[in-house]
N, C-alpha and C positions, 0 to 999 in steps of 0.2 A: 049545566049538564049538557047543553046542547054544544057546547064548544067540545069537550070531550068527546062525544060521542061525532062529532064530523069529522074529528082528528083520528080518532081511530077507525072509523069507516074508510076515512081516505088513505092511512097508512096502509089497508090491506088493498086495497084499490092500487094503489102503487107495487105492491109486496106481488099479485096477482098478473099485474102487465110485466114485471117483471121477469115472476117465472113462463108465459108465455114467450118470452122474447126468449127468454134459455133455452124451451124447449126445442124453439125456430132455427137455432142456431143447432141445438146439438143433431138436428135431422139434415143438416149442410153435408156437401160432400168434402170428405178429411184429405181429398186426394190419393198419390200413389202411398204405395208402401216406403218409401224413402222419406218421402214427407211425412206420414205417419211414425216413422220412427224416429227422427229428430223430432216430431213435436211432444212424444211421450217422455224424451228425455229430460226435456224444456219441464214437461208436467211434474214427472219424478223428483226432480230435483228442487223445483217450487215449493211442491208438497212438503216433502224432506226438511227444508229447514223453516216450512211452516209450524210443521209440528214439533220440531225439536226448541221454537222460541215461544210458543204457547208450551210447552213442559218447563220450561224457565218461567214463563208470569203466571202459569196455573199457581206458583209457591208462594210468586211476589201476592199474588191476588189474596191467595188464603191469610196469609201471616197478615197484611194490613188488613182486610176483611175482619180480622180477629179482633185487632186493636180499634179498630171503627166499633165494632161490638161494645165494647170493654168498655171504650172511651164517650159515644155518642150515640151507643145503644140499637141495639135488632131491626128498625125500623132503616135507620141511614146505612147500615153495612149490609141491608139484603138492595137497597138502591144505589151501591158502591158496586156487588157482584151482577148487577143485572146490568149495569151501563161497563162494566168490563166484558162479560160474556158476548153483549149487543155489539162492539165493535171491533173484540174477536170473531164474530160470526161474518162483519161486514166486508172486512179482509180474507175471511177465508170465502166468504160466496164469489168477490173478485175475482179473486184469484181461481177459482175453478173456472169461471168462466171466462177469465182472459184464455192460462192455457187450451184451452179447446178451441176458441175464436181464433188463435195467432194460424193452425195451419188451416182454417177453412178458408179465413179474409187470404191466405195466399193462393189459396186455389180461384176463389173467386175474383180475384184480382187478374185469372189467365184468362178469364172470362171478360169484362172490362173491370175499370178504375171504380165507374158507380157501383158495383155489383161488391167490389171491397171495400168502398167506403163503407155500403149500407150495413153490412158483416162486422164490422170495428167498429162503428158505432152504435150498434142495437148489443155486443158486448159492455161498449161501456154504458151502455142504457141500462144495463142491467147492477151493473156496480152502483149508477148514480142513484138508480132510483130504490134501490135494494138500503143505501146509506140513508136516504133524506126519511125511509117508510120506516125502516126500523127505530131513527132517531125520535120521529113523533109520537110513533107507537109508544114506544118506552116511556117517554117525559110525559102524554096522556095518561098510559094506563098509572104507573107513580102517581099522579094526583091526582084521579078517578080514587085511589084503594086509599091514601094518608090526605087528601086535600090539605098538605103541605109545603111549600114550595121550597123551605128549607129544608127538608128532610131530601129530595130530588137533586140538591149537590151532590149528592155522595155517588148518586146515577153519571152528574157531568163528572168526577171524579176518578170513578172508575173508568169512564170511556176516556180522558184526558191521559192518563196512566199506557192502556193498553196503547194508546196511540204514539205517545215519546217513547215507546219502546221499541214499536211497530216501526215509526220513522228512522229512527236511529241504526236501529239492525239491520233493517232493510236498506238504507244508505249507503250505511259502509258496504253491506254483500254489493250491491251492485255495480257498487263506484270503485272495489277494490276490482270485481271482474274488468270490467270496464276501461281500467286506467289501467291495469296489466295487458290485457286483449291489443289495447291500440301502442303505445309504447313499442311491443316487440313485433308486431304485427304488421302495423303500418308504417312504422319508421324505419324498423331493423331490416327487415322482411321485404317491408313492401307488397304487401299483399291485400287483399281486398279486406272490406269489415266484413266478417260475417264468413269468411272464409273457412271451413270446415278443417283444413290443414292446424289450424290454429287452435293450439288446446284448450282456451281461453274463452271459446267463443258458445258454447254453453252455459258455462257461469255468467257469461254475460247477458244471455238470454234470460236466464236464471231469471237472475238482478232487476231485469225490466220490470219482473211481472212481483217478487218479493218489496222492492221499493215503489216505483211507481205506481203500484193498482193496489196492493194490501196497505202497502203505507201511506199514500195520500188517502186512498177512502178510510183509516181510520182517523189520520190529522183534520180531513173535514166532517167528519160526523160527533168527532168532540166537537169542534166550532157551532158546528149546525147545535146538536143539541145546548152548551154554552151559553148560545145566544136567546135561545128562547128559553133558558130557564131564571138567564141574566131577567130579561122582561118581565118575568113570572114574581122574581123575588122583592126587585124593585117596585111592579105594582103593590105588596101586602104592605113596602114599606113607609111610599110616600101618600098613597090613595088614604081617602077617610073609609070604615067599614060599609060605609052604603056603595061605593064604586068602585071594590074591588073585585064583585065578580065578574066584570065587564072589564077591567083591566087584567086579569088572569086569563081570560078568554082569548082577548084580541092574538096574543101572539101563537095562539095555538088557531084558530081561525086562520092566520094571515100565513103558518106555515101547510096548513092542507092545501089552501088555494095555490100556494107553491110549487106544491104536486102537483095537481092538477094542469098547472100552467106549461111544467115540463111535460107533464105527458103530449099535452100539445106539442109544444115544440120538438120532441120527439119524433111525432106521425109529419110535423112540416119534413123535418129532414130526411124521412122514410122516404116520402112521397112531391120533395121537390123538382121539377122536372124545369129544364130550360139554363140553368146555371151551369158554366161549364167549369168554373174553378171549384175544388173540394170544398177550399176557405169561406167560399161564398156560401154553399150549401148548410156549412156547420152557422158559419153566421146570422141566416136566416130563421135556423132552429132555436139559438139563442136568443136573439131581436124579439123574433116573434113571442116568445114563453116573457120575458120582462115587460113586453105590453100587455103582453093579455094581465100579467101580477099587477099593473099599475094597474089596471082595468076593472080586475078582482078584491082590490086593498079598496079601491074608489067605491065602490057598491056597497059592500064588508061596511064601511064609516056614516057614508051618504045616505042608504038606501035601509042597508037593514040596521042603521044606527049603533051596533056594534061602537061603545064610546063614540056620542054624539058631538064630532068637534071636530072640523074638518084639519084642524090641524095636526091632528095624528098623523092623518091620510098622507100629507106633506112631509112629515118627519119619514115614513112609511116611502115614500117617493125620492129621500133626500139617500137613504141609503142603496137604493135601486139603482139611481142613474150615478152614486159613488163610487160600486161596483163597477160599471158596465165603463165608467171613465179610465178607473186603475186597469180594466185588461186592456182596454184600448192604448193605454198609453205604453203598457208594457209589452203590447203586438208591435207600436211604433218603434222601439229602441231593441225589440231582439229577433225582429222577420228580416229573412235576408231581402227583402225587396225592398227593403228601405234604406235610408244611407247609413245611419248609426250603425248598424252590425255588418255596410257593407264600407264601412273605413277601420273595421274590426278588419278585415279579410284583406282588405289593402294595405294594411300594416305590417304585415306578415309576409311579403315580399322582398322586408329586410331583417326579416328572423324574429324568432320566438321570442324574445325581450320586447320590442316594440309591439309586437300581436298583446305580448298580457298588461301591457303600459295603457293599451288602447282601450283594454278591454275593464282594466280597473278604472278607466277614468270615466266611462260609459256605465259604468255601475253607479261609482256614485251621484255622478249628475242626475242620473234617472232617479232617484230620493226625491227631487226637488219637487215635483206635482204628485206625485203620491201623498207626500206629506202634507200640503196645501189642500186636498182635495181630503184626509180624514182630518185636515185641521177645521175645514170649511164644514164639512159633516158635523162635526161633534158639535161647533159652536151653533149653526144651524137648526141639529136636531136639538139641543139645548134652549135653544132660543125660544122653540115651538111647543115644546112641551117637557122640559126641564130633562131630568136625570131617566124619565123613563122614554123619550123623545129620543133618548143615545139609546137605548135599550133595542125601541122596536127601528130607529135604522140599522142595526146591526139586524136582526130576523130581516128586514126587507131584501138587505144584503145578499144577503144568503137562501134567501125565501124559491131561487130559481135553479138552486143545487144540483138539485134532479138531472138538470141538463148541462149546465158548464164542468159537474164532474164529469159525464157522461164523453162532453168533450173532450177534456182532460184523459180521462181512461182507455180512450181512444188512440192516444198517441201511441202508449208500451205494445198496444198489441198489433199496431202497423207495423212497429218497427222489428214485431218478430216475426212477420210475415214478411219483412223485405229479410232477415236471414235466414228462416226454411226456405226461401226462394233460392239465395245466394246457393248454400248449403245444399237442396237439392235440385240444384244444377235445371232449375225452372224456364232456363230462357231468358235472355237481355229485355226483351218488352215486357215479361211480367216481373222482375226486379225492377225494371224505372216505373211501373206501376207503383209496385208495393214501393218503390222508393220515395215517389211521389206524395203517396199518403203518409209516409212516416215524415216526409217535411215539413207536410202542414200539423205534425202531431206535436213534433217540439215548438212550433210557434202555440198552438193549443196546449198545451203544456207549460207554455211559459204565462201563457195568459191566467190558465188553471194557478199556478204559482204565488202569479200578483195579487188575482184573486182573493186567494187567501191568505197571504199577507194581510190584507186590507180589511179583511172580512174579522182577521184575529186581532188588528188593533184597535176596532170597534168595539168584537165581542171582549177583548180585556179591559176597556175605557169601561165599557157597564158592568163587570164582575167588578173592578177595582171601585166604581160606584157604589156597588152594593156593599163589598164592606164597607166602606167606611162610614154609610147608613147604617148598617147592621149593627158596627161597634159602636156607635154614636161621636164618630171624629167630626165635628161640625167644620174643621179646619186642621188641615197640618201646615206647622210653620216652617220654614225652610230656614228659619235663622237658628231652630234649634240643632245643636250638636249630633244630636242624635238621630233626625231627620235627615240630615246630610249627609254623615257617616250612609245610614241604609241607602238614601241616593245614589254614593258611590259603589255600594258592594250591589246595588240593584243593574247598575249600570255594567259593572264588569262582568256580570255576570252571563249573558250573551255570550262575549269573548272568551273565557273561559269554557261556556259551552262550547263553542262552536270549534275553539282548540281541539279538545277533545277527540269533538267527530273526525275533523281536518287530519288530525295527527293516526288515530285509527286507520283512516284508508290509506294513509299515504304508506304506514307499516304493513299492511295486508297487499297494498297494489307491488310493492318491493318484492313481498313474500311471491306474489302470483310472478312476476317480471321475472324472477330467478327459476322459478318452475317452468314457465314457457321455455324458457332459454335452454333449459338442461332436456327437455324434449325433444327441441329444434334439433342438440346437439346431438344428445343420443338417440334416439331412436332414428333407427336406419331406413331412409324412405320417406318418411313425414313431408319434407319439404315438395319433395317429387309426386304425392299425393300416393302412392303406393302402400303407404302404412296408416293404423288409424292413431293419433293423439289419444292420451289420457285421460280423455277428459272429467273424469271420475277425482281424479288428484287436485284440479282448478276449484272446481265445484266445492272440496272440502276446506280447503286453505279460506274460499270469499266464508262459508258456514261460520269457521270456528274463531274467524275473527270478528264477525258480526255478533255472535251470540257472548264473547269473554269481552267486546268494547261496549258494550251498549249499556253495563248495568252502572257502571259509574256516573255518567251523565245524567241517568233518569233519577240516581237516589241523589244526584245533588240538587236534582230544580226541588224534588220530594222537599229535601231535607234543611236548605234553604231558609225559606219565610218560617219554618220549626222554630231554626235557632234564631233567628231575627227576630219574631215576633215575641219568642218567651224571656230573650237577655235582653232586648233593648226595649222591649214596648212598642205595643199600636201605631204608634205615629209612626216610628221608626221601620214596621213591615211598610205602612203606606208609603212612606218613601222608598223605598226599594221596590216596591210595585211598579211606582210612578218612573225610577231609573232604567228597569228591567223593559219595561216598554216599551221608551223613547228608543235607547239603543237596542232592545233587540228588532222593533219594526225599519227603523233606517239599515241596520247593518243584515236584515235578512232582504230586503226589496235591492241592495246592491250586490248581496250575494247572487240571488236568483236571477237579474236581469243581464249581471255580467256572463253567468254561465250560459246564461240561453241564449247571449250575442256570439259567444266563444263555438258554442256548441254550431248555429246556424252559419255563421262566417268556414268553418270551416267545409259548412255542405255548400254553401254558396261557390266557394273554389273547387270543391268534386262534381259541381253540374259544368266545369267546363273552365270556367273563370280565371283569369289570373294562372294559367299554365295546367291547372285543372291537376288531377289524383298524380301523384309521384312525383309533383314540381316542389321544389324549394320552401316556397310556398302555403303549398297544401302539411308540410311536411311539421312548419314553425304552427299554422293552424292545428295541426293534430295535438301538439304541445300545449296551447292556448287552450285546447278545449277539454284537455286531463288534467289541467287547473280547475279550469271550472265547472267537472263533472262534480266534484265533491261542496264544490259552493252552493250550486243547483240543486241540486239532486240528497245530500247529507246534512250540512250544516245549516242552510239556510232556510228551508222548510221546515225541520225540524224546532226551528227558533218560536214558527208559528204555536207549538203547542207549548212552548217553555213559557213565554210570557202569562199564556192563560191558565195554565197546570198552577203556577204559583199564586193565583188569584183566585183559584176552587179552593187549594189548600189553605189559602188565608182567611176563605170564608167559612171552611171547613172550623177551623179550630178558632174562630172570631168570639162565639160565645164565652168559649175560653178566656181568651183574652180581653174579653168586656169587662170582665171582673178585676181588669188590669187599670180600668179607667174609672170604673165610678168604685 
């Protein structure tokens, strides 16, 4: 009872500093009226196809909602509608609070650089800790009212759902504005990003804040919760009935302290004084919040014996410093201060072919210690405390949310402060301001990325545990027919996803690329700044391909492990689990790292570099990096929620299919 009750004490506690940070922000000054009206447009438009892809899953929600009823009864389908609802709400509190943050952090940014950092990130302070407060809350209060931990899938269910929607839609809107915007803009044109002449350049705004801040805060609040209800289920499974409510506890304990630890780290970065690079100050808020979690897991095991065995605490520690290795590694291979993303930029000096050759081959090299380091993880936490040792590394993982999303959510809304800057004509020093901080956003963004990558093929090694505890597979054998068949339809299945997304924006960036053009062409004065663009026309084109691409992908990962599990049998979903994994964790850690090299390489040539904006150059770099806008940004985050969505649903319907086994 007492884990329960800290969990939901501190979920509000977070929920609380939260909306004081919103209110801190909305009493900022919005700037002039020019600024104010490009940033309502930004808002408008957000909103707008917020709500019109929450009227598309409010159907998806009810019609499965029904059949969760039908099928596993009132109890799992009112914990399917509340972890849908929970991570609808987490994208839309985002998203309010980005749009209003993007034109203050520009105001404040004319003011100095710390004055917008602190503005961008007490924004995403408010996303991250808005996600990690609600995901507790929910998976606490859930087994405070059923003390079921099976019955609480259908909560990771519904949040897993809204999320590969949220992703996917948001994806493509942004990366079709996005890869239309620069194509005509910066290549044909030549004209600045962000340039108001450019019809484009609102949808692109758009985009930032519908993908980046609604769509990763709902891909990591399925993980977040995922992971601790992975723990939850696995403690009823393997514990004997004398140690299971200590083992139920721990990871609800170990995710309040979680909170707690980002809020700290939070007030570090409010209040760090002496550091003069951005990168340093966000790194210090996150440093600091994973020591103080080791600090808080140690006590939690040690002190107040919370499961008396110190190797929890170790397992608890193996996914801590797993995390903190995978962003570190993935800052190494896509910051431009480094060499990896800056022989991405050096490649590009003899054209756009060479830029994407550099940039795929820096994708997949970068696989090789990510994978090493969740290989090292899993056997480790395994080592130490078997299948539920993979469980609570994944919660430790993730345990520091609060603030590397915070990070993370940080990025979109610099970088629509350095375009109302562009856009209203703010001045050269407050644009390399806001520019400044939208560079460290994509490297924090890319780090956020690997993150959870890393963080999703933990949380799916302990879902994919749990079933096959659940159904009682003591073993699947890989010599059988049948197991390998799902192996391989597990495994293509990523690619096929990711097809998909890829294929979406590259028809929607065509669709925007032809409308820019017929702008450019007709409308008399645009180029000369004398006329205004339509930008109302971009804006519709990125909507209505996001919301008609997205439903396909989400009913295939759905519909998937359905037909696998019922035609071929248990062993054969677990092999397609085990496929769906391997490649979709490798093939999303190369999607993301290539893009966020692509994407940095080519700001690395606009600070000056290599002949600097309108050279050769810069021009094969802008190419490189509307490749891997859609890698980044669509298909390859999105991969994060495919693997685990298929491993709710297979534990979803495992009872089912028990009856398939004995």
């Amino acid at each position: 009872m007492f884990a329960i009750l800290f969990a939901i004490v501190i979920a509000f506690l977070g929920l609380v500093f939260a909306g004081v940070l919103a209110f801190k922000i909305s009493r900022e000054d919005p700037g002039t009226a020019k600024m104010r009206e490009i940033a309502s447009a930004i808002q408008e438009g957000a909103m707008a196809f917020l709500h019109k892809e929450y009227k598309i899953l409010a159907i998806f929600i009810l019609v499965f909602g029904f059949v969760i009823y039908i099928i596993l009864g009132p109890k799992t389908a009112f914990a399917f509608l509340l972890g849908a609802v929970f991570s609808g709400l987490t994208g839309n509190i985002g998203m309010r609070i980005a749009t209003r943050a993007n034109v203050r952090t520009a105001q404040a940014a004319s003011r100095s650089i710390k004055k917008g950092l602190a503005l961008a990130f007490s924004s995403g302070s408010v996303m991250g800790l808005s996600v990690v407060s609600l995901g507790l809350l929910g998976v606490a209060s859930l087994y405070w009212l059923f003390r079921d931990p099976n019955i609480i899938y259908g909560f990771g269910f519904g949040a897993s759902s809204i999320a590969l929607f949220a992703r996917v839609g948001g994806g493509i809107y942004t990366k079709a504005a996005d890869v239309g915007a620069d194509l005509v803009g910066k290549i044909e044109k030549g004209i600045p990003e962000d340039d108001p002449r450019n019809p484009a350049v609102i949808a692109d705004n758009v985009g930032d804040n519908v993908g980046d801040v609604a769509g990763m805060g709902a891909d990591l609040f399925e993980s977040y919760v995922d992971s601790i209800i992975a723990a939850m289920a696995i403690a009823v499974l393997v514990f004997p009935a004398i140690a299971q409510a200590e083992a139920l506890a721990l990871p609800l304990i170990l995710a309040g302290i979680g909170i707690l630890a980002s809020l700290c780290g939070n007030i570090i970065v409010q209040f760090s004084r002496g550091a003069k690079k951005v990168a340093s100050i966000l790194n210090r808020g996150i440093y600091g919040a994973a020591g103080l979690m080791i600090l808080g897991s140690y006590l939690v095991v040690k002190v107040f014996h919370v499961i008396d065995d110190i190797k929890v605490f170790y397992a608890t520690l193996v996914g801590i410093i797993a995390g903190v290795i995978i962003g570190y590694i993935t800052e190494y291979y896509t910051s431009d201060s480094n060499k990896p993303t800056q022989k991405v930029a050096e490649s590009s000096k003899t054209g756009a072919g060479t830029n994407i050759i550099q940039g795929l081959s820096l994708g997949m090299l970068s696989t090789m210690i990510p994978v090493l380091v969740i290989a090292f993880g899993v056997w480790a936490s395994f080592a130490l405390f078997g299948l539920y040792g993979i469980a609570i590394a994944a919660v430790g993982m993730l345990s520091t949310l609060g603030i590397t999303l915070a990070a993370d959510t940080y990025g979109p809304v610099a970088d629509n402060a350095a375009g109302i800057a562009e856009m209203a004509g703010m001045g050269e020093e407050v644009r390399e301001r806001a520019e400044s901080l939208d560079a460290v956003g994509n490297t924090t963004a890319a780090i956020g990325k690997g993150f959870a990558i890393g963080s999703a093929a933990l949380t799916a090694l302990a879902l994919f545990a749990s079933y096959t505890e659940s159904i009682g597979l003591k073993f699947i054998d890989i010599s059988d027919p049948k197991v390998i068949a799902g192996m391989f339809i597990g495994g293509v299945l990523p690619f096929f996803f990711s097809a998909l997304a890829m294929r979406a924006v590259g028809s929607a960036a065509m669709e925007m690329v032809e409308e820019v053009r017929r702008q450019f062409r007709e409308i008399a004065g645009l180029m000369e700044g004398t006329a205004k663009p339509e930008y109302g026309r971009c804006v519709s084109i990125s909507t209505a391909a996001a919301l008609k691409k997205m439903v396909l992908p989400g009913l295939a990962t759905i519909g998937a492990p359905i037909v696998v599990g019922f035609l071929m049998g248990p062993a054969a979903l677990g092999g397609m689990l085990a496929g769906a994994t391997v490649t979709g964790f490798l093939l999303a850690v190369m999607m993301a790292n290539s893009g966020g090299a692509w994407d940095n390489a080519k700001k690395f040539i606009e600070k000056g570099n290599l002949g600097g904006k309108g050279s050769d150059a810069h021009k094969a770099a802008v190419v490189g990096d509307t490749v891997g806008d859609p890698f980044k940004d669509t298909a390859g985050p999105a991969l994060n929620i495919l693997i685990k969505l298929m491993a709710i649903v297979s534990l979803m319907i495992a009872p089912l299919l028990a009856k398939m086994v004995h």
